[in-house]
VEXDREN-2710 file (C-alpha; in Angstrom, 1 decimal):
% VEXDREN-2710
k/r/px/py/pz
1/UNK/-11.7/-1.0/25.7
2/UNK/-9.7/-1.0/22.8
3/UNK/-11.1/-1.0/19.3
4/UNK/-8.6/-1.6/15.8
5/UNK/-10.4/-0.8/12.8
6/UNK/-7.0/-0.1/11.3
7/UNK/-4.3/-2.6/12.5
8/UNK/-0.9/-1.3/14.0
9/UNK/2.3/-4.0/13.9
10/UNK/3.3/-5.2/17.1
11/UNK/0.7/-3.7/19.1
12/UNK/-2.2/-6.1/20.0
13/UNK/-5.9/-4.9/22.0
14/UNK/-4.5/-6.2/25.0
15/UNK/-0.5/-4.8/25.2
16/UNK/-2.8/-1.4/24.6
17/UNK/-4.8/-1.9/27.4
18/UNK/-2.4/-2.9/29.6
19/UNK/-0.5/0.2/28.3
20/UNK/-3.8/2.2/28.8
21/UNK/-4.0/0.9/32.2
22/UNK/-0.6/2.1/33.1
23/UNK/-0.7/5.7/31.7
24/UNK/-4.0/6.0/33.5
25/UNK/-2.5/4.8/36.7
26/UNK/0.6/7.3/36.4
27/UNK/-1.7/10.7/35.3
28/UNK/-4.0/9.6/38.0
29/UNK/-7.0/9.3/36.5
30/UNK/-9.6/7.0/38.2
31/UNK/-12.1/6.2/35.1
32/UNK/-11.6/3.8/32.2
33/UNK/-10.6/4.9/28.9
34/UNK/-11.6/4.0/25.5
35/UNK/-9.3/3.5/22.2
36/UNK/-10.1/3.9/19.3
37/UNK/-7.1/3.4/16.4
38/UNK/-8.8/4.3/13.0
39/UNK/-7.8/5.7/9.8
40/UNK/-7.3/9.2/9.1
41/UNK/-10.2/9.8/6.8
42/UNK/-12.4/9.1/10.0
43/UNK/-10.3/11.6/12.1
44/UNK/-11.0/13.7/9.5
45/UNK/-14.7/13.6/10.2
46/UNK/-14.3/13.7/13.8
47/UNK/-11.7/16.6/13.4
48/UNK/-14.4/18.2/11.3
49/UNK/-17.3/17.6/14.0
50/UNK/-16.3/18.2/17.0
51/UNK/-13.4/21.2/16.3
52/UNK/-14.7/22.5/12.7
53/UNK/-11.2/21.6/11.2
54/UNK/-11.6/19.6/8.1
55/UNK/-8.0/17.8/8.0
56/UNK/-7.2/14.7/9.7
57/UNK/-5.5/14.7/13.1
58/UNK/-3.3/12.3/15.1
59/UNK/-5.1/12.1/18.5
60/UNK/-8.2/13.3/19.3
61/UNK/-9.5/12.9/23.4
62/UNK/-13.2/13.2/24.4
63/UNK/-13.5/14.2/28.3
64/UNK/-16.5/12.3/29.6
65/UNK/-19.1/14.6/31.4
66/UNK/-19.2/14.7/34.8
67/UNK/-22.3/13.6/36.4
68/UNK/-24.8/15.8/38.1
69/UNK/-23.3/15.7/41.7
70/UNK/-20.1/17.0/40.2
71/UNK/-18.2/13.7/40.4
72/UNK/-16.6/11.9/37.4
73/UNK/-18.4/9.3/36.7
74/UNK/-16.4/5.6/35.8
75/UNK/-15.8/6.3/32.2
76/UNK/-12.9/9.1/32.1
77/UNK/-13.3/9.2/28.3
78/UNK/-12.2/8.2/24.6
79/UNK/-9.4/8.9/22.6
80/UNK/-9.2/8.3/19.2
81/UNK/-5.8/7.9/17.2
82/UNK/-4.8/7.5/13.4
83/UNK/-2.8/4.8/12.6
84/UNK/-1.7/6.0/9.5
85/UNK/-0.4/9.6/10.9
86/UNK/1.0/7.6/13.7
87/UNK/2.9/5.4/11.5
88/UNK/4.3/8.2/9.5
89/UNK/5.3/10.2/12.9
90/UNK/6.7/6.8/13.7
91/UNK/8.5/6.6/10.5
92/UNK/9.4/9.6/10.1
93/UNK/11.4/9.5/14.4
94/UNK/12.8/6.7/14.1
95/UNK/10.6/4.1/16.5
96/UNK/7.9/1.9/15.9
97/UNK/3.9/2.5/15.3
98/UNK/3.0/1.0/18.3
99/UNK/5.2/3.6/20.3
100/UNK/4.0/5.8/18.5
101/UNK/0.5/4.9/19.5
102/UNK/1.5/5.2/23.0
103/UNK/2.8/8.5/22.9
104/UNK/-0.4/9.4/20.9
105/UNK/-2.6/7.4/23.9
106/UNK/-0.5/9.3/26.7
107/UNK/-0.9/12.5/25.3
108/UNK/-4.8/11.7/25.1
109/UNK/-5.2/10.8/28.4
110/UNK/-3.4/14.0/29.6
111/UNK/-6.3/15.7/27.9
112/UNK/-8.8/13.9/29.7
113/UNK/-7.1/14.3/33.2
114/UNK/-7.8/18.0/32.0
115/UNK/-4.9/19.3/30.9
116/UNK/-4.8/21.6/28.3
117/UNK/-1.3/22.5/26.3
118/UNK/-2.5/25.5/24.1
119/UNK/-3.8/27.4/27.9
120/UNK/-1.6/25.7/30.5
121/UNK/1.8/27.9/30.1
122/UNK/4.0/24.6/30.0
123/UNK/2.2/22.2/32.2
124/UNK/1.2/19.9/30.4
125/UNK/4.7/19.6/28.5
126/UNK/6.2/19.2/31.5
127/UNK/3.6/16.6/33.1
128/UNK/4.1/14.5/29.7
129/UNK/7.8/14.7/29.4
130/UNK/7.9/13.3/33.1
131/UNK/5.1/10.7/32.5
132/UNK/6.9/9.9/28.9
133/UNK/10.5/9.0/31.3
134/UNK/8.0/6.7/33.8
135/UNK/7.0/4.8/31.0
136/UNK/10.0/4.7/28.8
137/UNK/8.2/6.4/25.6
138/UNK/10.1/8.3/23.0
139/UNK/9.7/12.5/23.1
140/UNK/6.1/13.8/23.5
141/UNK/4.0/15.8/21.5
142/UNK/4.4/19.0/23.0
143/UNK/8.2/18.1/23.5
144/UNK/8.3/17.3/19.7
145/UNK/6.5/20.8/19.0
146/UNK/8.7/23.0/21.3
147/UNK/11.9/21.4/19.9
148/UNK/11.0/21.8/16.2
149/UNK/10.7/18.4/15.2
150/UNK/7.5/18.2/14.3
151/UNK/6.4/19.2/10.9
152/UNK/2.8/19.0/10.8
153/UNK/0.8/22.3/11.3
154/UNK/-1.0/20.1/14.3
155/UNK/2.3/19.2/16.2
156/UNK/3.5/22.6/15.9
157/UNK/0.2/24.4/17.0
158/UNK/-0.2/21.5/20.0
159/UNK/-3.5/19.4/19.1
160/UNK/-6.5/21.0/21.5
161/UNK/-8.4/19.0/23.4
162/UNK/-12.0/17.9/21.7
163/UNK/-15.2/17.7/23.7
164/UNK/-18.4/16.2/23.1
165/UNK/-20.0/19.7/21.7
166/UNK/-17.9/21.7/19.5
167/UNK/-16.2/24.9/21.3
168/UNK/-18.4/28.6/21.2
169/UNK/-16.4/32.1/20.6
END
């Protein structure tokens, strides 16, 4: 499911979750994924709850929790995305918001498949620059990072992965 509660031009519920679909598909993940595209004073306060970083963020990915047998259940998890941040990245690159927001989505469901880019040594960069090709998106986030063409402290630090309960040292 897809939700808008801020509007992105030329990028409608349903060309997301046909994108959603896709990306899923190629990063093999077998549960459904929820959207949300917000504004970034509500990433703020999810940035703030779930990682204790009070500054809004691009993407944000919530794993689902696998069920008591050890299986995922149907529901891989949620992402949630900033239109506005997107449509300055967007801006800022040279593309559209909504490819932006895809880049943003794929990136999110790369979290939820598990992978983790500040931990991984590489493989997630290298999982989303293949999966980026496959579905004809502009550089990744980690790409953007590792290149130097990002400029928010986010980009360049790689955006970690946001679970249900906040992280413990």
């Amino acid at each position: 499911m897809v939700i808008f509660k801020k509007k992105v031009a030329g990028l409608s519920s349903e060309s997301l979750n046909r994108f959603v679909l896709r990306a899923r598909k190629a990063a093999r993940i077998k549960g459904t994924v929820d959207v949300l595209v917000t504004g970034s004073g509500e990433m703020r306060s999810l940035n703030q709850r779930f990682r204790g970083k009070n500054k809004p963020t691009d993407v944000l990915s919530f794993p689902s929790e696998s069920s008591p047998n050890g299986r995922r259940r149907v529901f891989a998890g949620e992402i949630a995305i900033s239109a506005e941040i997107a449509l300055d990245n967007a801006r800022r690159l040279g593309h559209s918001g909504a490819r932006e927001v895809k880049v943003l989505v794929l990136h999110g469901i790369l979290h939820l498949a598990g992978f983790d880019h500040e931990r991984d040594n590489g493989e997630m960069a290298s999982k989303e620059a293949s999966l980026r090709r496959v579905l004809g998106l502009p550089l990744s986030l980690t790409e953007r990072a590792e290149s130097g063409r990002a400029d928010s402290v986010d980009l360049q630090r790689g955006i970690a992965r946001s679970r249900r309960t906040p992280r413990t040292a």
